[in-house]
C-alpha positions as CSV (number, residue, x, y, z in Angstrom):
1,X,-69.9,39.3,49.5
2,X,-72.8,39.0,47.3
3,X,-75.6,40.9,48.2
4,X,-79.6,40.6,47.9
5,X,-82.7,43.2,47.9
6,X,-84.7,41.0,47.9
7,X,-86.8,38.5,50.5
8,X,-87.9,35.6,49.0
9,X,-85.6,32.3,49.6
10,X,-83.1,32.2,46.6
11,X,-84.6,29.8,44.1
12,X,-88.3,30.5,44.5
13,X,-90.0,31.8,41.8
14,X,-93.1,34.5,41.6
15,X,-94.8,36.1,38.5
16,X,-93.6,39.3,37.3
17,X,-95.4,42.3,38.1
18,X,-97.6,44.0,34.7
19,X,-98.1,40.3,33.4
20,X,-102.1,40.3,34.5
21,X,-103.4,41.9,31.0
22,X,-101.8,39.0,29.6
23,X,-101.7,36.2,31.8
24,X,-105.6,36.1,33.7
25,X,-107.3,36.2,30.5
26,X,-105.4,33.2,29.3
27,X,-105.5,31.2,32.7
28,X,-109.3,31.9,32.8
29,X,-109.9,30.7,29.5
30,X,-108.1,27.6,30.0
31,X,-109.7,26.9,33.6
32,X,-113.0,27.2,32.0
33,X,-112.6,25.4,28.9
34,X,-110.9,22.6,31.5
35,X,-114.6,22.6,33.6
36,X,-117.0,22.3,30.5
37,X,-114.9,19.7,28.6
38,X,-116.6,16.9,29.8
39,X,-119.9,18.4,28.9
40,X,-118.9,19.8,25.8
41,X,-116.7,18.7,22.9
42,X,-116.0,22.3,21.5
43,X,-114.7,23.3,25.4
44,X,-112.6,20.1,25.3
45,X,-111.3,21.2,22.0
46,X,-109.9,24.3,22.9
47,X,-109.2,23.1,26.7
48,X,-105.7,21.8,24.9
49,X,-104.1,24.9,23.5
50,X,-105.7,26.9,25.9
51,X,-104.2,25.0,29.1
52,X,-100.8,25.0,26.6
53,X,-101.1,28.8,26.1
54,X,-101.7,29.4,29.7
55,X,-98.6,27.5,30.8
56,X,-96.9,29.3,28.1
57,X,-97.5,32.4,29.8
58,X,-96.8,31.2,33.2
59,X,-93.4,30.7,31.8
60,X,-92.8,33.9,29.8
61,X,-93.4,35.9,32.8
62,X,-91.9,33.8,35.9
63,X,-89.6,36.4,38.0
64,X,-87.1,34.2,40.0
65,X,-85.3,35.5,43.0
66,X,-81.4,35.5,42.6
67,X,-78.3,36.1,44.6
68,X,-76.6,39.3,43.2
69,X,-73.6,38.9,41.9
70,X,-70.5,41.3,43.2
71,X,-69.3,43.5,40.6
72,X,-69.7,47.4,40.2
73,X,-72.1,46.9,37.0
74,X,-73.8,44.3,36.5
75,X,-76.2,43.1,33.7
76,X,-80.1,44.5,34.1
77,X,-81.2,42.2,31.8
78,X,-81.3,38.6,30.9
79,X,-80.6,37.6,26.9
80,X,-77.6,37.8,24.5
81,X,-74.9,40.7,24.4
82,X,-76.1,41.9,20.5
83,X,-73.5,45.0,20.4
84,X,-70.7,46.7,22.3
85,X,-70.5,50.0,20.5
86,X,-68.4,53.1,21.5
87,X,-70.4,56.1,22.0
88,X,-69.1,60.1,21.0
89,X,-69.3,61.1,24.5
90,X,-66.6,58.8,25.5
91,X,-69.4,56.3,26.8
92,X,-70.0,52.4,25.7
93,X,-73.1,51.2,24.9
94,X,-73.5,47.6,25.7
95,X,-77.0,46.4,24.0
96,X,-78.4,43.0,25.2
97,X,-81.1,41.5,23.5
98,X,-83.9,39.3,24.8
99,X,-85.9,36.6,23.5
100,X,-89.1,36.0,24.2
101,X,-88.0,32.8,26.3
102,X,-85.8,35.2,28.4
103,X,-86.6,35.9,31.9
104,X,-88.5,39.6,31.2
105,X,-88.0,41.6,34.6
106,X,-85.1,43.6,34.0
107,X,-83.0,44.8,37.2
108,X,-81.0,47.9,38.5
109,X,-77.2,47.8,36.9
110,X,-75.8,49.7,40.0
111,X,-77.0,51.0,43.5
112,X,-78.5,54.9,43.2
113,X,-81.1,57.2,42.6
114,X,-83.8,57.5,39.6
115,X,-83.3,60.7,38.4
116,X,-85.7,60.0,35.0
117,X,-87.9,57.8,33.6
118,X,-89.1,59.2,30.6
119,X,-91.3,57.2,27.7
120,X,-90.4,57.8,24.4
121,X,-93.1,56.4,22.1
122,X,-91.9,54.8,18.8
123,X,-92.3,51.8,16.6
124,X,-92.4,47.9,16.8
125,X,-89.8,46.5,14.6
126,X,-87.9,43.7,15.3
127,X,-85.2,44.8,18.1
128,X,-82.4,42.7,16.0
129,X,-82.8,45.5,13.1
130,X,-81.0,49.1,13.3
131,X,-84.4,50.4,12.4
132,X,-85.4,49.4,16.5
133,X,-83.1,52.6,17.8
134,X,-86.7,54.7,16.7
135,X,-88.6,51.5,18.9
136,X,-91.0,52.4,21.7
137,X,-88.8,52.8,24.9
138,X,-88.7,53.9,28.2
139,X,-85.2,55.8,29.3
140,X,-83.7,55.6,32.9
141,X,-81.0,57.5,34.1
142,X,-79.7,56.8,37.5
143,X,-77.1,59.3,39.5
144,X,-74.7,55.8,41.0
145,X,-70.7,56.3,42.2
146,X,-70.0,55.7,39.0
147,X,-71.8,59.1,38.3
148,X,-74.7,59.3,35.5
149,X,-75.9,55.5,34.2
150,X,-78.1,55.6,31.1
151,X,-80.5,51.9,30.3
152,X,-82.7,52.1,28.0
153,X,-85.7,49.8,27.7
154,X,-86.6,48.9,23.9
155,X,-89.9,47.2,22.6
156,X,-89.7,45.0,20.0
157,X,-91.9,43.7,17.4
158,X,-94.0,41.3,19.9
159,X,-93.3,43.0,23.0
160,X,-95.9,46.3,22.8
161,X,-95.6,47.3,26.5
162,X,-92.8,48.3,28.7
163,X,-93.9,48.7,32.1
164,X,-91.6,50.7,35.0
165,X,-91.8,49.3,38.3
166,X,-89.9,52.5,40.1
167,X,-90.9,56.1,39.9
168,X,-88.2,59.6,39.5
169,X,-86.7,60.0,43.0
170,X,-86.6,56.2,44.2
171,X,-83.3,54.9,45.5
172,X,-82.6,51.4,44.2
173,X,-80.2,49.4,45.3
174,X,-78.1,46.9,42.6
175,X,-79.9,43.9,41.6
176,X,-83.6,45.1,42.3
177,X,-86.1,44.9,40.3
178,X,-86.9,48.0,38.2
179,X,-89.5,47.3,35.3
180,X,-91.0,44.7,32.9
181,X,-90.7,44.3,28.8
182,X,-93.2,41.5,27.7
183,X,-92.4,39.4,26.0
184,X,-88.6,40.0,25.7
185,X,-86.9,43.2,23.0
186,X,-83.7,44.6,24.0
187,X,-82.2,46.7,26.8
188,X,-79.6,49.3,26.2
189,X,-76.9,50.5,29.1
190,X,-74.0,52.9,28.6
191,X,-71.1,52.7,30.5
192,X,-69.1,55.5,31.5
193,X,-66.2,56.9,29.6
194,X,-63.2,55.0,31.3
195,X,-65.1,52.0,32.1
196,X,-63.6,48.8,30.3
197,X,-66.4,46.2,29.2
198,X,-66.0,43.1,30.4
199,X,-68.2,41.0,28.3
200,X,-68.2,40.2,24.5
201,X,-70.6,40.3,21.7
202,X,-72.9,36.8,21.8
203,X,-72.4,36.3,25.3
204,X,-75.1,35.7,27.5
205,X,-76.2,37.9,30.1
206,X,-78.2,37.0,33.4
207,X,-80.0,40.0,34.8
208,X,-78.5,40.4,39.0
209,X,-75.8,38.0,38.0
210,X,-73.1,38.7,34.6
211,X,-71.3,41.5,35.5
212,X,-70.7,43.9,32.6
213,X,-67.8,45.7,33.5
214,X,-63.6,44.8,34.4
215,X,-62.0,45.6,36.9
C-alpha cells in the first residue's frame, strides 16, 4: 500500500523550506507598493510587477503534500529524465533535470540512513550542458536495503543555492522531504549495479510518485 511521512491532508500545499531569502523580500515589496498606490503613481507603478513577481515566487516554491507511490526507488525529484548513463562501477546514473517551473523540494529515493552530505562548491552553468558535472552540488549518500544510494543535487545557472533539509545520521523514510534547489537544476541518483531502470530518457519524473526502477 502506498505510504506517507508526511501530515498534511494530501492535496494541501505549504511553501518550501529556504525560500524566505527569496520570497519575503518580494511579498514585502509588493504589499507595500499595493498600500501607497493610491497615494503615489510611482508605488502604483511598480505595485504591478511587483504583486506579479511575488506570485511568481509563491509558485516557484509551493511544496505540495503527496501520497508516495509504492516502488523500491522512486524519483527524488520532479522534472524530465535528461540521461540514463551506465556508470564503471556497475551503477546507473539516472539524471533528472528541473525547470524552473518544477516543483523544487526534492525527496528521499528510498527508506535509510544519511550517512553524508557533503557540499562540493563549483560553477553555475546551465545544468543541460556537460560542463554542469563541475556545477555547485551537494552529494548524499544513503545506507537503504538496496545497500549504498548516491543523489546528487546540482545548481544550475539560475539556481545559486542548494539548501539540505536533513543532517549525517538522520533516518529518512522514502518519500520525505530532504532538501531544496531554487529555482530548479538537476538531480543525479545512481542505481545499484543489478538494478534495471525503469524509466526512459524525456520522461517526466514526479518527486514521491515515478518510480525509477523495474521490478
Amino acid at each position: 500500500m502506498p505510504h506517507s511521512p508526511n501530515t498534511a491532508p494530501r492535496g494541501s500545499v505549504r511553501i518550501a523550506r529556504g525560500a524566505s531569502p527569496w520570497l519575503l523580500p518580494t511579498v514585502a515589496t509588493a504589499a507595500v507598493s499595493l498600500v501607497r498606490s493610491r497615494r503615489s503613481k510611482r508605488a502604483a507603478a511598480l505595485a504591478v510587477p511587483a504583486t506579479a513577481l511575488a506570485a511568481g515566487m509563491l509558485w516557484f516554491f509551493r511544496d505540495p503534500e503527496r501520497e508516495i507511490a509504492p516502488g523500491r526507488v522512486i524519483s527524488p525529484a520532479d522534472g524530465v529524465v535528461q540521461s540514463i548513463m551506465p556508470w564503471k562501477d556497475g551503477r546507473t546514473r539516472v539524471a533528472i533535470f528541473m525547470s524552473p517551473l518544477n516543483v523544487h523540494v526534492n525527496r528521499a529515493p528510498l527508506a535509510g540512513t544519511v550517512t553524508s552530505v557533503e557540499h562540493v562548491p563549483g560553477g553555475f552553468v546551465p545544468a543541460f550542458n556537460k560542463e554542469s558535472e563541475n556545477n555547485e552540488r551537494v552529494v548524499w549518500h544513503f545506507d537503504t536495503e538496496l545497500g549504498d544510494i548516491e543523489m546528487v543535487q546540482i545548481a544550475g545557472a539560475v539556481a545559486r543555492r542548494i539548501v539540505p533539509y536533513v543532517p549525517q545520521g538522520t533516518k529518512v523514510e522514502q518519500g520525505e522531504r530532504i532538501g531544496l534547489i531554487r529555482f530548479g537544476s538537476r538531480v543525479d541518483i545512481y542505481l545499484p549495479e543489478g538494478v534495471e531502470v525503469d524509466v526512459e530518457v524525456g520522461q517526466p519524473t514526479t518527486a514521491g510518485v515515478t518510480r525509477i526502477d523495474r521490478v
